[in-house]
C-alpha positions as CSV (number, residue, x, y, z in Angstrom):
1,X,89.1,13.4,147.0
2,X,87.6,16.5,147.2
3,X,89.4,20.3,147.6
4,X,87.4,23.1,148.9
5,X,87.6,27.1,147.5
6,X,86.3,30.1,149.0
7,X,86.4,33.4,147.3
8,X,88.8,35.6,149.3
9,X,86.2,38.9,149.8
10,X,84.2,36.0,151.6
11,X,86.9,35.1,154.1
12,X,86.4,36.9,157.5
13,X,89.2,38.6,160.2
14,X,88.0,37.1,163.2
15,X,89.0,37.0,166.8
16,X,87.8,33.4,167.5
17,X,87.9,32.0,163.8
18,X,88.2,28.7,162.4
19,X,92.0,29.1,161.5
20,X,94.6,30.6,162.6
21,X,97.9,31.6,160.5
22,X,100.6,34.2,159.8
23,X,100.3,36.5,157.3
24,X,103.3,36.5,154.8
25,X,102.3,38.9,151.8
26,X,100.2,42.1,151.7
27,X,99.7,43.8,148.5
28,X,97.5,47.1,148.3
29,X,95.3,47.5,145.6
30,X,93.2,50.9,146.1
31,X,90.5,50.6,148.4
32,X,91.1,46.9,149.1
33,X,94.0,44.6,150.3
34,X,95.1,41.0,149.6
35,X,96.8,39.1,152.5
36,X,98.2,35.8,152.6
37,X,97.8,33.8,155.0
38,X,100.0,30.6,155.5
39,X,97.5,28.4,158.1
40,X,97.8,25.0,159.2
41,X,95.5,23.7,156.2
42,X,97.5,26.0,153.7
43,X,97.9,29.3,152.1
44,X,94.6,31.7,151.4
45,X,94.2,34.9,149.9
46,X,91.9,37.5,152.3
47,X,90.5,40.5,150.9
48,X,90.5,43.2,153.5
49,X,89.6,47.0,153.4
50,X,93.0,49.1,152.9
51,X,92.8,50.7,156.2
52,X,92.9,47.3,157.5
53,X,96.8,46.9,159.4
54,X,96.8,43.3,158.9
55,X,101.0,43.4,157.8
56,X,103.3,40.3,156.9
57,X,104.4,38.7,159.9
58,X,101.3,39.3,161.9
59,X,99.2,36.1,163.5
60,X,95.4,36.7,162.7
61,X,92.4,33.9,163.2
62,X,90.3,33.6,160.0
63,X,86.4,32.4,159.6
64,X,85.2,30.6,156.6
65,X,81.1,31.2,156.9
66,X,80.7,27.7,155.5
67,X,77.8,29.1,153.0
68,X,80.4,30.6,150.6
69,X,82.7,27.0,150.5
70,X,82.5,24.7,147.5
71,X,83.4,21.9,146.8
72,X,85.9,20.4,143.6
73,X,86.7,17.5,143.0
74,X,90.8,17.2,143.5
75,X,91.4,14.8,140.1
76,X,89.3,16.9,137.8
77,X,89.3,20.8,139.2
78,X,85.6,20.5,138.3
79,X,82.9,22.3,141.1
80,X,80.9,19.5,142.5
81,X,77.0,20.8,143.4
């Protein structure tokens, strides 16, 4: 099987994105936030300016500019090219 990654400053707020979920952490680092974001394919981790007001609880769509996904293979955690 294969598992794909995607960096979370490469993960895009988006009105009309590829997923949709509810965000259930936010944690404030400086000029940046992380969000999770519990979708119907599983959790990710979206970096987002700080002014952003993405908060837990909130529903958001997310885009996943397919250029920035890679691939690993599930058995071994090793990238596939």
């Amino acid at each position: 099987g294969v598992v794909f990654g995607i960096r979370p400053e490469r993960i895009r707020v988006a009105e009309d994105g590829a997923l949709s979920g509810r965000v259930t952490r936010r944690e404030s680092t400086g000029a940046d936030a992380y969000v999770d974001v519990e979708t119907e394919r599983g959790a990710l981790a979206v970096r987002v300016p700080a002014h952003h007001e993405l908060r837990a609880g909130d529903r958001t769509a997310l885009d996943l500019p397919p250029q920035w996904l890679r691939r690993f293979d599930s058995a071994t955690g090793r990238a596939i090219s």
